[in-house]
C-alpha positions in Angstrom: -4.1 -17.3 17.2 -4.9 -14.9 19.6 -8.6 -15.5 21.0 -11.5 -13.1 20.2 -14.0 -11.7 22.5 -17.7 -12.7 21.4 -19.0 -10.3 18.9 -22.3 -9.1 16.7 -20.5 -7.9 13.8 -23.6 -5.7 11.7 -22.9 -6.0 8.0 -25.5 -2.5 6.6 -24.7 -3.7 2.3 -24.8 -7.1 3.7 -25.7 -8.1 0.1 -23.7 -5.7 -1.8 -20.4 -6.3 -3.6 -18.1 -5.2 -1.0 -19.5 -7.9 1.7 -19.8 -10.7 -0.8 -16.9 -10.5 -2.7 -14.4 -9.5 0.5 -16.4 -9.4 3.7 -18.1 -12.6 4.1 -15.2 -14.5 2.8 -12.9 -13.0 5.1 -14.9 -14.2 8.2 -15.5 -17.4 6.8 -11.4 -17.5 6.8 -11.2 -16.3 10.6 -14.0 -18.8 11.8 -13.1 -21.5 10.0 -9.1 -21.1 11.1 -10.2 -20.6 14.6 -11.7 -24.0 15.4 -9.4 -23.7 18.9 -11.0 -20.3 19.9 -14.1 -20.9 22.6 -16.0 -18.1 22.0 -16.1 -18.9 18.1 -19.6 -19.8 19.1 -20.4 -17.0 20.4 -19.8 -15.0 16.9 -22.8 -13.8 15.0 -22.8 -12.1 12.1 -25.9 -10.2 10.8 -26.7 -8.6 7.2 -28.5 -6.0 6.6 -30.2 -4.6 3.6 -33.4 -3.1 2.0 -34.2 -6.5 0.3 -37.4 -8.4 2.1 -35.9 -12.2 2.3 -35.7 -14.7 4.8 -32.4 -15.7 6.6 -32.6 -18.8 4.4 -32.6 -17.4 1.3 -29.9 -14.8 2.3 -27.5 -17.8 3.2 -28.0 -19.5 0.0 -27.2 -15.9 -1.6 -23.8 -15.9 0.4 -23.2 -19.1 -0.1 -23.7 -19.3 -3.8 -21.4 -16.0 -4.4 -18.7 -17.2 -1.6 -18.1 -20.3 -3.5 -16.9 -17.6 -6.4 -14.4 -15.7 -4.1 -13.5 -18.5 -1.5 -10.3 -20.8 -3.4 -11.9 -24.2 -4.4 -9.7 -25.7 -1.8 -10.5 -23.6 0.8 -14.3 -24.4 0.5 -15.1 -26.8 3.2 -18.6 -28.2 3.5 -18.3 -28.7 6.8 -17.0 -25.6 8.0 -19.1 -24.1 5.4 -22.3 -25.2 7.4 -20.3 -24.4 10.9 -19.8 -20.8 9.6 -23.5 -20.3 8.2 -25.2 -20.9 11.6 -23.3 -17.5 12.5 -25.1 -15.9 9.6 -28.7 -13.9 10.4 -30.1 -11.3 7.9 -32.1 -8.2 8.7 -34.2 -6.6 6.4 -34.2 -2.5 7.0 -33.8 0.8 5.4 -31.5 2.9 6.4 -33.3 6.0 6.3 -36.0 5.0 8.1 -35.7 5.1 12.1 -37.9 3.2 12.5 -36.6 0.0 10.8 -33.9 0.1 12.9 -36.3 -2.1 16.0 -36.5 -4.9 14.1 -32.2 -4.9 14.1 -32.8 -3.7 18.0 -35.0 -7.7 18.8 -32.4 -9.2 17.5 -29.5 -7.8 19.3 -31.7 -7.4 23.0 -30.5 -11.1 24.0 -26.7 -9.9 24.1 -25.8 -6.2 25.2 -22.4 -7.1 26.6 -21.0 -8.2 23.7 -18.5 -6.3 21.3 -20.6 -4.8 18.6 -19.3 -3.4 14.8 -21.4 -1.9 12.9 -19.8 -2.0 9.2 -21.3 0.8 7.0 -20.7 -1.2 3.4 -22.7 1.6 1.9 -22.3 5.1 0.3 -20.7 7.7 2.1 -24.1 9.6 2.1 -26.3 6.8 4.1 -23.5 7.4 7.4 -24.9 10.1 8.9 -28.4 8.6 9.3 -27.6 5.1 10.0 -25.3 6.4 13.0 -28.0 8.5 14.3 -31.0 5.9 13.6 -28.8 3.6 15.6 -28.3 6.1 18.2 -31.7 6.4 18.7 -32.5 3.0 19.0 -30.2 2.4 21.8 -27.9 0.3 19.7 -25.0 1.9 20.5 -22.9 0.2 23.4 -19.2 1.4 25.3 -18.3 -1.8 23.6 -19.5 -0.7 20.2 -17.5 0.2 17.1 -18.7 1.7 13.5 -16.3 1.2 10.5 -16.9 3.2 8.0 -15.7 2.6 3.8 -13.8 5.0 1.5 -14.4 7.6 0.2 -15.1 9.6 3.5 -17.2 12.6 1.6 -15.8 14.2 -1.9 -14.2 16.7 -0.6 -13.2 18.4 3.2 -16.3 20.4 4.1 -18.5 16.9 3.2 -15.9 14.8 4.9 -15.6 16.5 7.9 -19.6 16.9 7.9 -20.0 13.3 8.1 -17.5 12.9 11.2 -19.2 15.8 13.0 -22.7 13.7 12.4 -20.7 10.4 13.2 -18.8 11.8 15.8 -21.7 12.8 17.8 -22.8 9.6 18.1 -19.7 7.3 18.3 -16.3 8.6 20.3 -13.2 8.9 18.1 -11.6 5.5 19.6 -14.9 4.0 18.5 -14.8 4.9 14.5 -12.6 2.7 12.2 -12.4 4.7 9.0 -10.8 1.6 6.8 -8.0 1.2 4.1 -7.7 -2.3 3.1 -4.2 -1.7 2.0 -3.2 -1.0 5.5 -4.3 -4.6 5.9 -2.1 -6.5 3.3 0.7 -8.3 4.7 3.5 -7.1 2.7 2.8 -3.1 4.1 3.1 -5.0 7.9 6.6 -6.0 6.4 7.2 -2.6 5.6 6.9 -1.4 8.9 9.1 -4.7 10.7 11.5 -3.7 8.0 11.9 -0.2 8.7 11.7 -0.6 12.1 12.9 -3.9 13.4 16.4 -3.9 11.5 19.3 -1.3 11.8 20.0 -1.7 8.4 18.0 -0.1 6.4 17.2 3.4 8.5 20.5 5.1 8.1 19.8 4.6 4.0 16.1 5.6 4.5 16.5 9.8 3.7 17.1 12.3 1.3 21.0 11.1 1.5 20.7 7.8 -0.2 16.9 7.9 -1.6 16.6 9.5 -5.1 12.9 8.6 -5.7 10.2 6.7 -4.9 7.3 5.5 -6.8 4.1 4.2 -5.9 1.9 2.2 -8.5 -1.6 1.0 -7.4 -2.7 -0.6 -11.3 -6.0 -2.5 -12.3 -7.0 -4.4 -15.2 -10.5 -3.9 -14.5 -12.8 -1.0 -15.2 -15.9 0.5 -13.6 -17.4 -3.3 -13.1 -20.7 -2.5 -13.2 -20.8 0.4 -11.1 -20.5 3.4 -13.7 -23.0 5.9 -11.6 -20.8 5.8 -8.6 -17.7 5.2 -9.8 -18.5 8.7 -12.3 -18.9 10.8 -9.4 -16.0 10.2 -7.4 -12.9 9.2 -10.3 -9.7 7.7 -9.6 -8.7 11.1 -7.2 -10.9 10.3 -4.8 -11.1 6.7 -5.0 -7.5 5.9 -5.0 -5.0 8.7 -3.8 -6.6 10.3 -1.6 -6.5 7.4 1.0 -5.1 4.3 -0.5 -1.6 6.1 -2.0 -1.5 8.6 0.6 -1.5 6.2 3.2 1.2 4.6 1.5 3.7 7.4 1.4 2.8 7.7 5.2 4.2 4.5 6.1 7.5 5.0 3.7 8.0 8.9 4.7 7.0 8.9 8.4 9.7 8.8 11.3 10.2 6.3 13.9 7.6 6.0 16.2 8.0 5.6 19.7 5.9 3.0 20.1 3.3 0.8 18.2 0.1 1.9 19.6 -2.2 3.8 17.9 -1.8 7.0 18.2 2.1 6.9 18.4 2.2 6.0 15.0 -1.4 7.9 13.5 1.0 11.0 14.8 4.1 10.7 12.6 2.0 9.5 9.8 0.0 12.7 10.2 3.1 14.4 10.4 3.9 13.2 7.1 0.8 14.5 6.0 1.1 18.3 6.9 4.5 18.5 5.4 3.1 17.5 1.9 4.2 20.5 -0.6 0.7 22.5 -1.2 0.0 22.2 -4.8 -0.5 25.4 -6.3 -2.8 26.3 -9.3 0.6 26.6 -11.4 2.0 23.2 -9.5 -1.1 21.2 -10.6 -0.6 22.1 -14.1 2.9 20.8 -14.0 3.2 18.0 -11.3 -0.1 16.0 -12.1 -1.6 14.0 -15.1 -5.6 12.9 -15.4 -6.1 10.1 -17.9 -9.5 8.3 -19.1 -9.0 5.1 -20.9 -10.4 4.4 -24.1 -10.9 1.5 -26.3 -8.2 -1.4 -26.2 -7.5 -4.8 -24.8 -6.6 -6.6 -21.9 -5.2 -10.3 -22.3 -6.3 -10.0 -25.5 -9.7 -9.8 -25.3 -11.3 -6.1 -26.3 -13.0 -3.8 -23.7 -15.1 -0.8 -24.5 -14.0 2.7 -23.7 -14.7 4.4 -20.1 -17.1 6.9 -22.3 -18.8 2.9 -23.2 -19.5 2.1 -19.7 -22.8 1.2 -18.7 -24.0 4.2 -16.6 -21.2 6.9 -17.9 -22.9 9.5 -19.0 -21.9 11.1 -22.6 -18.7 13.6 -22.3 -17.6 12.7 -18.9 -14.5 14.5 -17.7 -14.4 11.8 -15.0 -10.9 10.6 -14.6 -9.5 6.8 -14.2 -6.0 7.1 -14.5 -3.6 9.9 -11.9 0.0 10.3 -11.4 1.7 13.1 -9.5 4.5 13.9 -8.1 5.0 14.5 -4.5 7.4 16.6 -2.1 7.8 16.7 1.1 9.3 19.6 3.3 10.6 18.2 5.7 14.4 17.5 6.6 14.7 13.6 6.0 13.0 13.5 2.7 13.5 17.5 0.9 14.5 17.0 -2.6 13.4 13.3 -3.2 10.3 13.1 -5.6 7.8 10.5 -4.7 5.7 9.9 -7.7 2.6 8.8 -7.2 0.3 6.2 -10.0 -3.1 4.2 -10.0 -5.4 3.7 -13.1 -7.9 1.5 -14.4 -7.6 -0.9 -17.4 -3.6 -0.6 -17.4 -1.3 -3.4 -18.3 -1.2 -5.6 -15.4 -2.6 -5.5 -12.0 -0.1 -4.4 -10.0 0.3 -2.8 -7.0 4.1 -1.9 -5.5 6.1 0.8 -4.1 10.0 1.3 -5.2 12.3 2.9 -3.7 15.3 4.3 -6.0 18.7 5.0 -3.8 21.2 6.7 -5.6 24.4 5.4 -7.4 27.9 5.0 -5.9 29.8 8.3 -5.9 32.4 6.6 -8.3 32.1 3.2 -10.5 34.8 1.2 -9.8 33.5 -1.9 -12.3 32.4 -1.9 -15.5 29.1 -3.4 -15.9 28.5 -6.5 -18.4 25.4 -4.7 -19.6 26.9 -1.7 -20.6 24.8 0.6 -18.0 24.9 1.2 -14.2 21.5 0.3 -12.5 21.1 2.1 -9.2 20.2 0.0 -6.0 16.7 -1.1 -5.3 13.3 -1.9 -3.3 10.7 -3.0 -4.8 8.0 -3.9 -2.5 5.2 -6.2 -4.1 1.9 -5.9 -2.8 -0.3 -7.7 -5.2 -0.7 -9.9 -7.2 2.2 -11.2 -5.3 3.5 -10.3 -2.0 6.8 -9.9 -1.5 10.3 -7.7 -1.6 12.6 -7.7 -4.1 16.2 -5.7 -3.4 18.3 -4.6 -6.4 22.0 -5.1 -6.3 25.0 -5.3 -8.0 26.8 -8.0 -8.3 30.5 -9.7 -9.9 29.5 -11.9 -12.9 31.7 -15.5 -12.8 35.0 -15.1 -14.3 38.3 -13.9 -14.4 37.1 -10.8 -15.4 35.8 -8.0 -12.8 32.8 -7.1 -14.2 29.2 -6.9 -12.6 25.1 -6.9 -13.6 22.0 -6.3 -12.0 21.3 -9.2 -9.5 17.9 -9.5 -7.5 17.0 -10.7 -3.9 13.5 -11.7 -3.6 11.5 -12.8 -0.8 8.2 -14.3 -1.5 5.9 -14.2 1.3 3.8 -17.8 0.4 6.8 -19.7 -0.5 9.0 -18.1 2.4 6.4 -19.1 5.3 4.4 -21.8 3.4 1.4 -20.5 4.5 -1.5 -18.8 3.4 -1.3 -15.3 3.0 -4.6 -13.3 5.1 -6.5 -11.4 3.2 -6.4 -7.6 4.1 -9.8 -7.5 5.3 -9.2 -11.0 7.4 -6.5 -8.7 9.9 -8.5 -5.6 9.9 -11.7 -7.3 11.0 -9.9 -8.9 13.6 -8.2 -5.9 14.6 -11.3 -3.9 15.0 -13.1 -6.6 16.9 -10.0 -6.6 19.4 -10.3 -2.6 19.3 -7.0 -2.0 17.5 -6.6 1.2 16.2 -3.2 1.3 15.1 -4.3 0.5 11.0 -7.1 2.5 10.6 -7.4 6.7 10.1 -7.6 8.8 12.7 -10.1 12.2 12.3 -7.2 14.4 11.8 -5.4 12.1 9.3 -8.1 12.3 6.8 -8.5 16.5 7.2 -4.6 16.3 6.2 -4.9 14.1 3.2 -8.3 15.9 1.9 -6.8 19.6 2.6 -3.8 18.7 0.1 -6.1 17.2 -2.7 -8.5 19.9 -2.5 -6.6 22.2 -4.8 -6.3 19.4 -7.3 -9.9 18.9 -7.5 -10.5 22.6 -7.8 -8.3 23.1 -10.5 -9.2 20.0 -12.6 -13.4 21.4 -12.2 -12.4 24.7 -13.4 -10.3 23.2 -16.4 -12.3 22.7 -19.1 -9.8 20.5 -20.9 -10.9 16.8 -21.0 -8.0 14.4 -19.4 -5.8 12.6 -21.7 -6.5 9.7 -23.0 -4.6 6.2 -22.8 -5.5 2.7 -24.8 -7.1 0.5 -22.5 -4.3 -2.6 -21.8 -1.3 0.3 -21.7 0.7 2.3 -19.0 -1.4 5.2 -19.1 -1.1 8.4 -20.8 2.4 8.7 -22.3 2.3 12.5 -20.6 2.7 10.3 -17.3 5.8 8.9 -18.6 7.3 12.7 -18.7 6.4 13.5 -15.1 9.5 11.8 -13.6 11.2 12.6 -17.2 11.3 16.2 -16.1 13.8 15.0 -13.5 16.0 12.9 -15.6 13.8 9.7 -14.4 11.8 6.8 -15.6 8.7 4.5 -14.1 10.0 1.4 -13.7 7.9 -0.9 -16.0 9.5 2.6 -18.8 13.0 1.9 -17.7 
């Protein structure tokens, strides 16, 4: 375990979901596995939030909801206790400037350390928490801000709120974050693309003939119908989470594994997207908005049921697309993009299809051919599965599908970090490499742009799928067009 600096790590939503159902947890994690590290200490982590309480009464608020997202087994009294004397709580609006002293006393005893300031919030509170802290004189050389998707709703908001944050923070100060940058098996991804020689010659429009990406949840709006109305599953979802994901399995070697080395071939990736066209949306994308149904057999309510959804939304929870590239390595190969609310099973995983052998040579003991395969896991289970073919005992030369799998917690034996557990660390130490540079996001939010403006002029509603299903079964055509199937179809 590499050593940290000492740090004030600001929480602004310190009492919000995000921080006590990820956030908090996370650092409890870091300190408690980092009894060895001498500045541990040294760490101080700070809430922040509109609610008047005493630091007392904020700790038994973390406490009482960490003991719901912290494994039983994990919970240790004593490091509990260790990890709560890091804990302070300021009480602030984040509109008003001039709240912000009362965050300034408590940070005047140690201007040399490494400061983050974690905007946990809505989009809309960034601006004016980056200047208020500007004008307090919070902001250090040693400072970072990380700031939570979604960046704005569409390219003229987004790239308002980096102008007003970039004028007080430099770029190589701003961590815009994507927690599934952060997951383990997507690290994998790279060392497997990039620290073995056997997979690149295969990795290109020559043996590839799709890829899929599925990003699936059981759950729906959980309580937070207002926001999750105005932004829907385009925003919240493709636009960074999926994109970022085709980045990593599209983009070329990069030279190097510092930051900007590989932010430039993802963003490379990025600009050679296939515009969608007015005509192109029509054809290459499906909107979905689940209705009644049940998931592990227990009934949930329709999106249009929600708490907080108003009547008629057009709001979207389910997307699937397809994806081109023009570009030499991938032209041709569809990568068909998928994430929804109340679906099947909470899944998230990329596939990779390659294409058949030129000519079958065996004839298979299931009567059908099934094309090599990747299928990297990234939850519930992290891991990789490859796809093979493979002689079935016997006299006889016949084959079936056989299966490679490597499971991450039984391979190493350890526990797995949590996304957010690296990606704290990483902007403490000031890595940039995992997190979105300016330029990145402009990319990504000038090629959903026409979706968004299409589906707001349409004034058909989006399909509609049974809550517990795969989605609309108009998804289920989108790689049919191209003699295809979705895996969990197939």
């Amino acid at each position: 375990m590499i050593p940290l600096d000492a740090f004030d790590l600001v929480l602004f939503g310190g009492s919000g979901d995000l921080a006590m159902r990820k956030l908090l947890p996370a650092l409890y994690y870091r300190h408690r596995d980092s009894a060895n590290d001498p500045q541990r200490s040294r760490w101080r982590i700070i809430g922040v939030g509109r609610e008047m309480q005493s630091r007392d009464a904020y700790l038994a608020n973390v406490e009482a909801q960490a003991r719901k997202f912290v494994a039983a087994g994990d919970f240790d009294e004593a490091a509990w206790s260790e990890f709560a004397a890091c804990l302070d709580y300021v009480a602030l609006d984040a509109r008003e400037a001039g709240d912000y002293q009362r965050l300034a006393s408590l940070l005047a005893d140690a201007p040399a350390k490494v400061r983050v300031f974690y905007l946990a919030t809505a989009p809309v509170l960034f601006a004016s928490i980056c200047e208020s802290l500007g004008v307090a004189g919070l902001v250090t050389p040693d400072s970072r801000v990380v700031l939570e998707k979604p960046l704005g709703r569409d390219l003229a908001s987004a790239r308002r709120i980096n102008e007003q944050v970039g004028a007080i923070f430099r770029e190589d100060q701003i961590y815009r974050i994507d927690h599934y940058l952060g997951k383990e098996t997507v690290q994998n991804l790279i060392a497997l693309r990039f620290g073995n020689m056997l997979f690149e010659p295969l990795w290109s429009r020559a043996c590839v003939r799709d890829v899929q990406i599925t990003l699936a949840e059981t759950v729906g709006v959980e309580g937070r119908g207002e926001f999750y109305d105005n932004t829907g599953a385009l925003r919240d979802m493709v636009q960074n989470h999926l994109l970022q994901l085709l980045c990593i399995i599209a983009m070329e070697p990069p030279s190097s594994i510092d930051p900007d080395a590989m932010r430039d071939e993802k963003l490379k990736v990025l600009r050679s997207l296939r515009p969608m066209q007015a005509e192109d949306v029509a054809l290459r994308t499906v909107r979905g908005q689940y209705r009644a149904g049940a998931i592990d057999g227990q009934p949930v309510p329709a999106y249009l049921e929600e708490p907080g959804i108003p009547a008629g939304s057009r709001t979207e929870t389910f997307v699937a697309l397809k994806a081109e590239l023009n570009n030499w390595r991938w032209a041709g190969v569809p990568f068909y993009l998928r994430t929804g609310k109340r679906m099947q099973e909470r899944l998230a995983e990329i596939v990779v299809n390659f294409r058949d052998v030129p000519h079958a040579l065996f004839p298979s003991v299931t009567g059908e051919r099934v094309p090599n395969r990747l299928v990297i896991r990234l939850q519930p289970d992290e891991g990789l599965e490859l796809h093979l073919m493979a002689k079935v005992p016997g006299d006889e030369m016949q084959v079936r599908p056989v299966k490679l799998n490597l499971d991450f917690a039984e391979t190493y034996g350890t526990r797995q970090w949590d996304a957010y557990e690296r990606l704290l660390m990483d902007v403490i130490r000031g890595k940039l490499t995992l997190f979105m540079r300016r330029d990145e996001l402009d990319a990504a939010w000038r090629w959903i742009e026409p979706i968004l403006e299409r589906w707001e002029r349409d004034p058909t509603p989006p399909r509609t799928y049974t809550a517990g299903t795969w989605g609309p079964a108009s998804s289920s055509a989108l790689p049919g067009r191209d003699g295809l199937s979705w895996l969990q179809d197939s």
